[in-house]
C-alpha positions in Angstrom: 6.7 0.4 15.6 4.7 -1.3 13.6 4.7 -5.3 12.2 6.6 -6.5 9.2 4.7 -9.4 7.3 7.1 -10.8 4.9 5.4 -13.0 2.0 7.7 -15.2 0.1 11.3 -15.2 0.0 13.5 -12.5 1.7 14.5 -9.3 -0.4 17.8 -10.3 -1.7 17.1 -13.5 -2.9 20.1 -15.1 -4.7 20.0 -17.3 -8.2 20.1 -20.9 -7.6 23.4 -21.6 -7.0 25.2 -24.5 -5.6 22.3 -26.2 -3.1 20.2 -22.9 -3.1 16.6 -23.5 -4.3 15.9 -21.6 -7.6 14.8 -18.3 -7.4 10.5 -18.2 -8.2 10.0 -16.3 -11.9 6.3 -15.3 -10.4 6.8 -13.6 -6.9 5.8 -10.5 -4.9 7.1 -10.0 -1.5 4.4 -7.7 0.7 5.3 -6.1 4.2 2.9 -3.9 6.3 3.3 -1.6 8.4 -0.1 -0.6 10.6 -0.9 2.2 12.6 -3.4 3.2 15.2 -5.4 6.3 13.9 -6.0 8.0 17.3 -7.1 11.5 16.3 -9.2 9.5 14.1 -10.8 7.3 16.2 -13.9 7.9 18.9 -13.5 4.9 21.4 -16.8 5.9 23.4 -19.0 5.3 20.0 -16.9 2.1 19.2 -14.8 3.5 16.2 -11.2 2.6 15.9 -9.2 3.8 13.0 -6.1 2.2 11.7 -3.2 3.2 8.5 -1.6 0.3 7.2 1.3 1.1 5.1 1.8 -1.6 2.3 5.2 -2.0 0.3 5.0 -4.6 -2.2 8.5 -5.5 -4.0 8.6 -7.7 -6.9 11.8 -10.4 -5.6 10.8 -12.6 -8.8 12.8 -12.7 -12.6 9.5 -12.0 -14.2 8.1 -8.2 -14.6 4.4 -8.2 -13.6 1.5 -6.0 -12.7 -0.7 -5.9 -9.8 -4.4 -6.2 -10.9 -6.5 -6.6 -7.7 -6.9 -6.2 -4.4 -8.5 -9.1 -1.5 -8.6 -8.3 2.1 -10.2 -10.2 4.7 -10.6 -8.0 7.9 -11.9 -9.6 11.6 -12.9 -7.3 14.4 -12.5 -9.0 18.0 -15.8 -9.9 17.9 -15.6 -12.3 15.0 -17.4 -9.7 12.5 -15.7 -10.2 8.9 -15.4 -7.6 6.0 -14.3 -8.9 2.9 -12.9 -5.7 0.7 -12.2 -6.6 -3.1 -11.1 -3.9 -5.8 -8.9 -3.1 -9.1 -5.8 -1.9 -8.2 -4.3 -0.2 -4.5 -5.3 3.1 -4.2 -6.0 3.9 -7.9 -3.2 2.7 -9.0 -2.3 -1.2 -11.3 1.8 -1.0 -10.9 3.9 -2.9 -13.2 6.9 -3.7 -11.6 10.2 -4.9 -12.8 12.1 -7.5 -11.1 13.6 -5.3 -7.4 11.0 -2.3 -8.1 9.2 -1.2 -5.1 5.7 0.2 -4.9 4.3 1.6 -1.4 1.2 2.7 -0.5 -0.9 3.6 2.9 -4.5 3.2 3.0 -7.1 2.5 6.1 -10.1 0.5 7.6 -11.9 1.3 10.9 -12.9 -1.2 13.2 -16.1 -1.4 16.0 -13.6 -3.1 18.7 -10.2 -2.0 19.7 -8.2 -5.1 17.9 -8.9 -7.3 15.3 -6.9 -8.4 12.1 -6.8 -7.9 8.0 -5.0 -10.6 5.8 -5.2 -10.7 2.1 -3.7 -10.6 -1.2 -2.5 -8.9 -4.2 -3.6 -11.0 -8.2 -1.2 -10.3 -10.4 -0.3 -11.0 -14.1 3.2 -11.0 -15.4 4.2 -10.0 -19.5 4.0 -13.0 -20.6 0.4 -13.8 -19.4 1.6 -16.2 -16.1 -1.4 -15.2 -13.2 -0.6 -15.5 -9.5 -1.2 -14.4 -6.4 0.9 -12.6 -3.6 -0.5 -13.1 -0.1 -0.4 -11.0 3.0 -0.8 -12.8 5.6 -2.5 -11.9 9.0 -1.6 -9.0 10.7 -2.8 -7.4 13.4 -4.8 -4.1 14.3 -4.5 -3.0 18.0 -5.4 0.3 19.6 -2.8 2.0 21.9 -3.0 0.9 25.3 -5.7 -2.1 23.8 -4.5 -5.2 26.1 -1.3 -5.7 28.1 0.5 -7.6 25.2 2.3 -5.2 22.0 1.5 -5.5 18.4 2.6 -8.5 16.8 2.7 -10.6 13.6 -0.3 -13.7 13.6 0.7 -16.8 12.0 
């Protein structure tokens, strides 16, 4: 299965209460899901194809919308893409406090692992700006290394 990158507090996230820390009026929570394109991919000319799967939850009080896109992806080889853009797959969401929006998109890389991290600029109604970032993840090819996919910190 793939990683879960959590960003943020938990889903579920409780009102201040008691000792609790208050709950953020500005936050998105992102986790990812990637995948290892195989059909896709052509190992012999150094083309690796991967799916990430991004759902991005809104666990703050303030309804917002997701303007932009960053991500930073590293091959093995310490070759670095930066990828900026409006919006995730043609879409801006405006999400409501607990909305959900999920979308899958790709990248290909020239080695068999590597690693994206990024984030999400937002605005919320009343005009606040912040960003929700994803951090590193990482990309590996079936059978790429004796160690399983895992979350980079």
């Amino acid at each position: 299965m793939g990683d879960r990158v959590h960003s943020g507090r938990p889903h579920g996230a409780a009102h201040a209460r008691g000792n609790m820390p208050a709950m953020p009026k500005y936050l998105f929570t992102c986790e990812v899901e990637p995948q290892y394109l195989s059909e896709q991919s052509s190992p012999e000319e150094d083309q690796y194809a991967f799916a990430y799967t991004i759902t991005i939850t809104n666990t703050g009080e303030a309804t917002a919308q997701l303007i932009s896109r960053h991500w930073v992806i590293d091959d093995e080889q310490g070759h670095t893409e930066q990828v900026k853009g409006l919006g995730v797959v043609g879409h801006q969401p405006l999400l409501r406090p607990g909305e959900s929006f999920q979308y899958t998109s790709g990248t290909r890389l020239k080695t068999p692992t590597g690693s994206m991290r990024g984030s999400f600029f937002c605005v919320a109604e009343d005009g606040e700006r912040f960003e929700a970032v994803v951090p590193a993840f990482e990309l590996r090819a079936s059978g790429a290394g004796d160690t399983p996919s895992r979350v980079l910190h």
